[in-house]
C-alpha positions as a Python dict, from the first residue, in 0.01 Angstrom:
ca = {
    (1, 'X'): (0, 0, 0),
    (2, 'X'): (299, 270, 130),
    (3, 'X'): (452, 175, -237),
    (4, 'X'): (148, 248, -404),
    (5, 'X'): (105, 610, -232),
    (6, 'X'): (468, 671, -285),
    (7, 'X'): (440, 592, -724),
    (8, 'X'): (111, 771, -713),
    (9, 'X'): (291, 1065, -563),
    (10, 'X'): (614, 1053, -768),
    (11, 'X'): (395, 1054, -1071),
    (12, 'X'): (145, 1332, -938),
    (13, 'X'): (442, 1588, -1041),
    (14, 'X'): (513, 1509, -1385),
    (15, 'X'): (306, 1683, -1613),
    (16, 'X'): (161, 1480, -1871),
    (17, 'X'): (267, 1634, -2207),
    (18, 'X'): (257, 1399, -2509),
    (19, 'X'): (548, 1338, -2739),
    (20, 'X'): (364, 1438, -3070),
    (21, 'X'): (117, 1696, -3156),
    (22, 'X'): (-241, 1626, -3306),
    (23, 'X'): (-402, 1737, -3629),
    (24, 'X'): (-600, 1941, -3463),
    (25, 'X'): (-311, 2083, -3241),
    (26, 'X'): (-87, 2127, -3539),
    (27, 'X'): (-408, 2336, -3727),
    (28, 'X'): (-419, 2549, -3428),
    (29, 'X'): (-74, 2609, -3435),
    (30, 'X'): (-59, 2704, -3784),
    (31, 'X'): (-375, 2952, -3701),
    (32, 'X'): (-156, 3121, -3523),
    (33, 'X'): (115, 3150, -3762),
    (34, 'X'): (386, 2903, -3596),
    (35, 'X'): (540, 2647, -3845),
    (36, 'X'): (604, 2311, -3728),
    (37, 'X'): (797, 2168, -3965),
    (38, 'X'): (1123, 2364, -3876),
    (39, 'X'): (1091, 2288, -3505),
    (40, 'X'): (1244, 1968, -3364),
    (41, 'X'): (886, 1818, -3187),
    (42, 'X'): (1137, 1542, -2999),
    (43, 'X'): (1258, 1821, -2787),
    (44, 'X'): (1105, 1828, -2475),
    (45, 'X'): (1102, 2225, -2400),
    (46, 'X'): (986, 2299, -2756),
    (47, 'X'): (690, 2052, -2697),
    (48, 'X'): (630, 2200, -2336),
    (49, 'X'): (638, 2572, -2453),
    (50, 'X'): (365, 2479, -2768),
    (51, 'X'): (144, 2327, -2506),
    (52, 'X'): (186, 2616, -2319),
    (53, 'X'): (91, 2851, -2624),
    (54, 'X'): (-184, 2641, -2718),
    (55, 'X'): (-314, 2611, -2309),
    (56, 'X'): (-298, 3040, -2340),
    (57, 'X'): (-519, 3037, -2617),
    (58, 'X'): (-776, 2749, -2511),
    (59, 'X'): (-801, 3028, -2191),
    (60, 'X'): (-844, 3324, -2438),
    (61, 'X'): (-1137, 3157, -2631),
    (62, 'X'): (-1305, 3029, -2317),
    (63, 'X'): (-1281, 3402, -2149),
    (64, 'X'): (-1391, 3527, -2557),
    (65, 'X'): (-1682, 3266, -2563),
    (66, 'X'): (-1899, 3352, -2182),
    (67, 'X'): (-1787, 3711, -2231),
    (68, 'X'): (-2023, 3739, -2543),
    (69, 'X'): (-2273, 3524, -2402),
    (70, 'X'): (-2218, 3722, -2128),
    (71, 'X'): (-2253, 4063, -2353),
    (72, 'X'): (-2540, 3881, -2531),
    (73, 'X'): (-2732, 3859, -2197),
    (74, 'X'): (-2663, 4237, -2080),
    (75, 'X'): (-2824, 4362, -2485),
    (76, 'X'): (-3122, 4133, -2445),
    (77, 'X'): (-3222, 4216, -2111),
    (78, 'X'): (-3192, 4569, -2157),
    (79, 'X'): (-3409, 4506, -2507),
    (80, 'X'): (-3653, 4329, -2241),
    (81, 'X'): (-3656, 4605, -1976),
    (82, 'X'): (-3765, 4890, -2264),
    (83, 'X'): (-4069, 4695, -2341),
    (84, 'X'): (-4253, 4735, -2031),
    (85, 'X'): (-4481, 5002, -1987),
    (86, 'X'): (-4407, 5316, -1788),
    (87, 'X'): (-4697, 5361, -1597),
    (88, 'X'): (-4777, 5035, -1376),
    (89, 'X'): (-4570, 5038, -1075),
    (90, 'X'): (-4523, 4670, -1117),
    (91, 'X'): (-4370, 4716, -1420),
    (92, 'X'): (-4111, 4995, -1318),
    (93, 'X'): (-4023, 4749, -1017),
    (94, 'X'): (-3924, 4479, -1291),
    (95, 'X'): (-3827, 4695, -1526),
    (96, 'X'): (-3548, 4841, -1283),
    (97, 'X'): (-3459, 4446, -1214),
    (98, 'X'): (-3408, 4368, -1510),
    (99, 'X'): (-3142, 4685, -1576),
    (100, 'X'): (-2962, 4623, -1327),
    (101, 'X'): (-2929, 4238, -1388),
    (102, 'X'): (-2763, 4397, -1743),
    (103, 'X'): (-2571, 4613, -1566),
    (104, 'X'): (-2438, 4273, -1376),
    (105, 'X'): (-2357, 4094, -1697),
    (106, 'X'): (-2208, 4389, -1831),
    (107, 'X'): (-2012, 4448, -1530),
    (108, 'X'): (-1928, 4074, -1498),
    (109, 'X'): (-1770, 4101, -1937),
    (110, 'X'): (-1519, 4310, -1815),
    (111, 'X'): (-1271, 4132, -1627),
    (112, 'X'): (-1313, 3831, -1910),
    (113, 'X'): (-1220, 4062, -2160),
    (114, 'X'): (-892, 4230, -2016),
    (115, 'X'): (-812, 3855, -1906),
    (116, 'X'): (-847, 3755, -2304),
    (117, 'X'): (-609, 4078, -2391),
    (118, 'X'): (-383, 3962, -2095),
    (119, 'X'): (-371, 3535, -2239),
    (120, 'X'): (-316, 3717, -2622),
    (121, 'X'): (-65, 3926, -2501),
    (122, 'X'): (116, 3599, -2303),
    (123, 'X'): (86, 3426, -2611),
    (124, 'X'): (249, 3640, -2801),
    (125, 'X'): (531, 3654, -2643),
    (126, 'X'): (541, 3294, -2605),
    (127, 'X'): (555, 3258, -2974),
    (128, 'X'): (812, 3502, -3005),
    (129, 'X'): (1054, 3276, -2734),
    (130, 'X'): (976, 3039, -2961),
    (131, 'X'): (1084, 3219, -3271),
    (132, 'X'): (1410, 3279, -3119),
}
C-alpha cells in the first residue's frame, strides 16, 4: 500500500505532455502562424512551450466565448426592460430588475475581456521565445 502512495505521488508531479502533436493541435498552431515543420517536436522544452501557447489560447477563447454570451445577456435584457410600460408600478419594479441584472452581466464582461487581452498578449510573447 505505502509503495502504491509513494508511485502515485512521484507521478502526481510530472506533467503529462505527449510526445507528438495532433491534427487538430498542429491546425491550431498554424492559425496562429507558428510552423512546425522547422521545429524539432522530440525536444522536450519545444513541446512543453507549444502546449503552453496552445493552453494560453484554449483560456483566451473560453474568457472570448462567456464574455459574449455574457454581452449577449446584458443587450437582451436591456431590449426586455424597454418593453414594459411606464406607468404600472409593477412594471417599473421589474423593469429596474431587469437593468440592473444587465448592468451585472455587463459588469461581470469586463474582467473576461482584459483577461483575453492579458492570455493574447502571453501568447504572443510565447511565440516570439519560440521564434528565437
Amino acid at each position: 500500500m505505502k509503495n502504491i502512495l509513494a508511485l502515485i505521488v512521484l507521478f502526481s508531479f510530472f506533467n503529462g505532455y505527449s510526445q507528438s502533436l495532433s491534427n487538430q493541435e498542429k491546425t491550431q498552431l498554424k492559425s496562429l502562424n507558428i510552423t512546425t515543420e522547422n521545429l524539432d517536436l522530440s525536444n522536450f522544452t519545444v513541446q512543453k512551450k507549444l502546449n503552453d501557447i496552445l493552453k494560453l489560447e484554449r483560456k483566451r477563447m473560453t474568457n472570448i466565448t462567456v464574455a459574449i454570451v455574457l454581452t449577449s445577456l446584458a443587450a437582451s435584457t436591456v431590449i426586455f426592460a424597454g418593453n414594459f410600460n411606464k406607468k404600472d408600478v409593477r412594471s417599473n419594479t421589474f423593469r429596474g430588475i431587469a437593468l440592473s441584472q444587465s448592468a451585472i452581466f455587463a459588469a461581470a464582461t469586463i474582467p473576461l475581456w482584459l483577461a483575453s487581452n492579458k492570455r493574447k498578449k502571453e501568447r504572443n510573447r510565447l511565440i516570439k521565445k519560440l521564434n528565437e
